[in-house]
C-alpha positions in Angstrom: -15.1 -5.8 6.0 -12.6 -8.2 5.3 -10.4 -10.6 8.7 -7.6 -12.2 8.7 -7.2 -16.1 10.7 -4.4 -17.8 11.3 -3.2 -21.0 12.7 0.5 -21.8 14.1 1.3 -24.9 14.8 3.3 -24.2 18.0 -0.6 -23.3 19.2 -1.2 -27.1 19.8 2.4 -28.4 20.1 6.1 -27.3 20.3 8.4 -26.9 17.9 10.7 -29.8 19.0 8.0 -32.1 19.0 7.5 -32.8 15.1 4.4 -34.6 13.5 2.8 -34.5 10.0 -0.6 -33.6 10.2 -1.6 -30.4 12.5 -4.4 -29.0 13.2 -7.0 -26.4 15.3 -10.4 -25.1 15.1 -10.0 -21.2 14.4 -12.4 -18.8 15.2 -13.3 -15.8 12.8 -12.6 -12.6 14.4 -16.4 -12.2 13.4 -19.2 -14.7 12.7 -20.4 -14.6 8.9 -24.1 -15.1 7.6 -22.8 -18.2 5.8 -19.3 -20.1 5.7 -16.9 -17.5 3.9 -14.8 -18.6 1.3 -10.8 -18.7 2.9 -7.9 -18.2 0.4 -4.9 -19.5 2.2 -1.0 -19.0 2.2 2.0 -19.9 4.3 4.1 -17.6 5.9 6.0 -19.1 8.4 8.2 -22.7 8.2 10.7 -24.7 10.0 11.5 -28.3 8.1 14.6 -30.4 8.5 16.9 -30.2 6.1 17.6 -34.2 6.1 14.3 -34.9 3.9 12.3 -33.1 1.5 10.5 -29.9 1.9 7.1 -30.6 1.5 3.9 -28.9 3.4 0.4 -28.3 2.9 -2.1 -25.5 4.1 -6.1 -26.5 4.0 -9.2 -25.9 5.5 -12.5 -28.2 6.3 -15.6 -28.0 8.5 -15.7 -24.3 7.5 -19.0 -22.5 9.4 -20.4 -19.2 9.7 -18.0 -18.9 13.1 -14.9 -21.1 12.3 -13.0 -23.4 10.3 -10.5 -25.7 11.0 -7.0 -25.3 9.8 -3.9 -27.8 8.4 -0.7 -27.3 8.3 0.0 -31.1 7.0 3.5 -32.5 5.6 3.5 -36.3 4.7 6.2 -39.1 3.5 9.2 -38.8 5.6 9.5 -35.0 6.0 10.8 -33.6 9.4 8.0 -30.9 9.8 8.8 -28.3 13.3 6.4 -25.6 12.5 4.5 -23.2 10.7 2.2 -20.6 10.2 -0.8 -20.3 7.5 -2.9 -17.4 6.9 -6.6 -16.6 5.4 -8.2 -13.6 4.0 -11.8 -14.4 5.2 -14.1 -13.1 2.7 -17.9 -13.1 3.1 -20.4 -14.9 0.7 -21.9 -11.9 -0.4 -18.2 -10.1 -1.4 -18.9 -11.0 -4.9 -16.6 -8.6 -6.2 -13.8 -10.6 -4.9 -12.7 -13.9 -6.9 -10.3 -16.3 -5.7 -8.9 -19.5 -7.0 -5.9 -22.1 -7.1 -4.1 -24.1 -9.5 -1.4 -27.0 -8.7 1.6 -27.6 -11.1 2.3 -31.1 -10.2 5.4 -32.8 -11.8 5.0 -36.0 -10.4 2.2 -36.9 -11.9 2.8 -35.1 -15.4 6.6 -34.7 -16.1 5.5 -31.8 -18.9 3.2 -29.4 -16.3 3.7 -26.6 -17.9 5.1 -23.6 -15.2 2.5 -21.3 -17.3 -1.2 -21.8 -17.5 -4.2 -19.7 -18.3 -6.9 -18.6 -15.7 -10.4 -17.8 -16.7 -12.5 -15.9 -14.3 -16.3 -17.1 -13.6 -17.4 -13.7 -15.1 -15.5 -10.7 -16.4 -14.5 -7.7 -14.7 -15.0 -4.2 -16.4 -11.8 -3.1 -16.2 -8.2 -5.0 -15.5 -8.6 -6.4 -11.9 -5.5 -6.3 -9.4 -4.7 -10.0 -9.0 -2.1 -11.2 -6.1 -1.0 -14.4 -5.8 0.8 -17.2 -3.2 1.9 -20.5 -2.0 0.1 -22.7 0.1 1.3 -26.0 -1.0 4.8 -27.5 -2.2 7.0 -30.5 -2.4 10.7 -29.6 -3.8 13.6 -31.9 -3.1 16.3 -31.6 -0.6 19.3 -32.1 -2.7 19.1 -29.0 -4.5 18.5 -25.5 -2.6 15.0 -24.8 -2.6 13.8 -22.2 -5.2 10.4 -21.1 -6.0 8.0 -18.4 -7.4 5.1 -17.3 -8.2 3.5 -14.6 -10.0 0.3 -13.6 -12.0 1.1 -11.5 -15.3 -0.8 -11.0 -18.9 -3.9 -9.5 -16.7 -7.1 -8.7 -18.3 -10.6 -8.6 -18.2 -11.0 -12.2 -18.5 -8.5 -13.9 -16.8 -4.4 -14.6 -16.2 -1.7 -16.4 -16.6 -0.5 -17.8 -13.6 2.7 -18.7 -13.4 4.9 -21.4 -10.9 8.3 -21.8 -11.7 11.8 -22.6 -10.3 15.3 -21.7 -11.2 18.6 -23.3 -11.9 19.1 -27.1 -10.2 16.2 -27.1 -7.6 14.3 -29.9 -7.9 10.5 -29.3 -7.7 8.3 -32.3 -7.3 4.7 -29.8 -6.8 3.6 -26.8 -6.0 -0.1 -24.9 -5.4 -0.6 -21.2 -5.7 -3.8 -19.4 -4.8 -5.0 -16.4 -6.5 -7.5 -13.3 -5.3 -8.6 -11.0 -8.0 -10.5 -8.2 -7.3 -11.3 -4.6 -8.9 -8.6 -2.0 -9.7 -10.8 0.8 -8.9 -12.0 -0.9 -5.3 -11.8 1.9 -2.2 -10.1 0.7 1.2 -7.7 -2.1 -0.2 -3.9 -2.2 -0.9 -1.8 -4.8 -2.8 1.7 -5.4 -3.3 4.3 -7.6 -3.5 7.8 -7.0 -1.6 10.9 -8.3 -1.7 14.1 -9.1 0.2 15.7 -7.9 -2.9 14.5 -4.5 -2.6 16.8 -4.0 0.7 19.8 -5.7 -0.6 21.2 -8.1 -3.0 20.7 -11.7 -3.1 24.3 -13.0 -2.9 24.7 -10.8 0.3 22.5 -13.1 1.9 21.0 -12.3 5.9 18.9 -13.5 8.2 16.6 -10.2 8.9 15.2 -8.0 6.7 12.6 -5.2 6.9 11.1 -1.9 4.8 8.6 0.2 5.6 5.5 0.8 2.8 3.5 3.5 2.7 0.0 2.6 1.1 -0.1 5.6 -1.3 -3.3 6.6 -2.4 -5.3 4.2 -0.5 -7.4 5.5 1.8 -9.0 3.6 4.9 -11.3 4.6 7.3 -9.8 2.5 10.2 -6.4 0.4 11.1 -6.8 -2.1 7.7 -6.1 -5.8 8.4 -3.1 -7.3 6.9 -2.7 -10.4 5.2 0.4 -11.7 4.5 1.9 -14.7 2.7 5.1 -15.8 0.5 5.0 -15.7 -3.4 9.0 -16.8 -3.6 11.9 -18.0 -1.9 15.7 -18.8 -3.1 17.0 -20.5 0.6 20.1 -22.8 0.6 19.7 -26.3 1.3 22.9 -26.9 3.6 20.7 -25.5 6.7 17.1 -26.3 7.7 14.4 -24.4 5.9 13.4 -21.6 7.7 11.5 -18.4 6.6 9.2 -16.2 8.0 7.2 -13.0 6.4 4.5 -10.8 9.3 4.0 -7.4 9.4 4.2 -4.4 12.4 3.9 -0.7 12.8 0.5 -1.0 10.4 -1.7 2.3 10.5 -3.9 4.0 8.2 -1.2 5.2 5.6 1.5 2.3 5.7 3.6 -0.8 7.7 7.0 -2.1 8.0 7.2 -5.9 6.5 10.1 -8.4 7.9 11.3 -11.4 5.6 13.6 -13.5 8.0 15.1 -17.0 9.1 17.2 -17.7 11.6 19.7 -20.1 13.4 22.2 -21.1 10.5 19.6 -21.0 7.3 20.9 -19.2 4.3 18.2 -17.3 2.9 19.5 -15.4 -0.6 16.3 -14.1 -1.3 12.2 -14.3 -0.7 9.0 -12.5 -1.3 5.7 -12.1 0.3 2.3 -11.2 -1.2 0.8 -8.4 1.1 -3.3 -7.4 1.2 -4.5 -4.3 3.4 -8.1 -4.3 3.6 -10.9 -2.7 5.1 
């Protein structure tokens, strides 16, 4: 069975306290047999409009029992808080893959916004692949737009794509990938939208839609992981967005994509994973 960690910054500081680099030792719901790998997204974040948007979501000293979680920002970036997420997955869950790939325009103008994934080894059939930030840098001139998705899926591999839209200025970016197989019992995958509740130039600060998860069966209340895979947020108010699920049971859940305060949020999208 597949956990969820998290780690919120406002767990080893308050909001109105910004700093750069934060941090916590997280313990697994469950100890492991050996360190489990720990694909990571953001779904919560509060920056300052005055300087960049940048952040970062890692892990180090990962263990059997816990890891210990970053939520860093760097340069001159006004960084209130956030919230990362992991879907902890066990050594021996082979049938799970997971990766990342960084498009970074800083250090090569011509990163292309498409690139090619290989898997380690093939799957029999077309795997469901799901994919999400946990890293960018975009500047604070233009408003911030970003997305992610994974298309042209096969046997062997994807193409992952990172891309932005119309003047936004995007310095990097790092999206992480799970693949895993299409026919696999007691997991659900989707990705939802603020844009399938209303349009984007009708812009709000709270939006929700309950899922049901179909033919997906599980034997117990699933864990949810959730984190974003696209955002369109005006840059005249501080970046805020936050995606979390509630009302989750055996056969669905009700997502939220919201901000707050003054933010302008046109648009965003979350990655969600139900698993048993």
């Amino acid at each position: 069975m597949s956990t969820i960690s998290q780690f919120d910054t406002q767990a080893v500081r308050v909001w109105n306290q910004p700093q750069l680099d934060n941090f916590a030792q997280v313990t697994f719901p469950r100890p492991f047999v050996a360190p489990p790998r720990l694909p990571l997204g953001i779904r919560e974040l509060d920056q300052d409009k005055s300087k960049n948007i940048r952040v970062k979501a890692t892990t180090e000293k990962v263990n059997n029992t816990s890891a210990v979680y970053h939520l860093t920002a760097w340069a001159d970036t006004v960084f209130y808080s956030g919230v990362a997420e992991s879907l902890n997955l066990a050594p021996a869950n082979l049938e799970f893959l997971n990766g990342e790939h960084t498009r970074n325009l800083l250090a090569d103008p011509k990163s292309p916004a498409s690139v090619r994934i290989n898997f380690e080894r093939p799957f029999v059939t077309p795997p469901k692949v799901v994919v999400f930030f946990n890293e960018f840098d975009i500047d604070r001139s233009k408003n911030w737009r970003l997305r992610t998705t994974a298309t042209n899926i096969d046997v062997s591999g994807f193409t992952l794509n990172i891309e932005t839209w119309a003047d936004t200025i995007l310095y990097s970016a790092q999206a992480a990938w799970i693949a895993y197989p299409e026919d696999r019992e007691h997991i659900f995958s989707a990705s939802v939208n603020t844009q399938e509740v209303r349009l984007w130039n009708a812009p709000q600060l709270q939006q929700s839609k309950s899922i049901n998860f179909g033919n997906t069966e599980f034997w117990k209340t699933p864990n949810v992981f959730i984190a974003w895979n696209e955002f369109d947020i005006d840059a005249k108010a501080n970046f805020r967005l936050k995606a979390y699920v509630d009302n989750v049971s055996q056969s669905g859940l009700t997502w939220h994509i919201d901000s707050w305060a003054d933010t302008v949020l046109y648009s965003a999208g979350a990655t969600i994973i139900a698993v048993n």
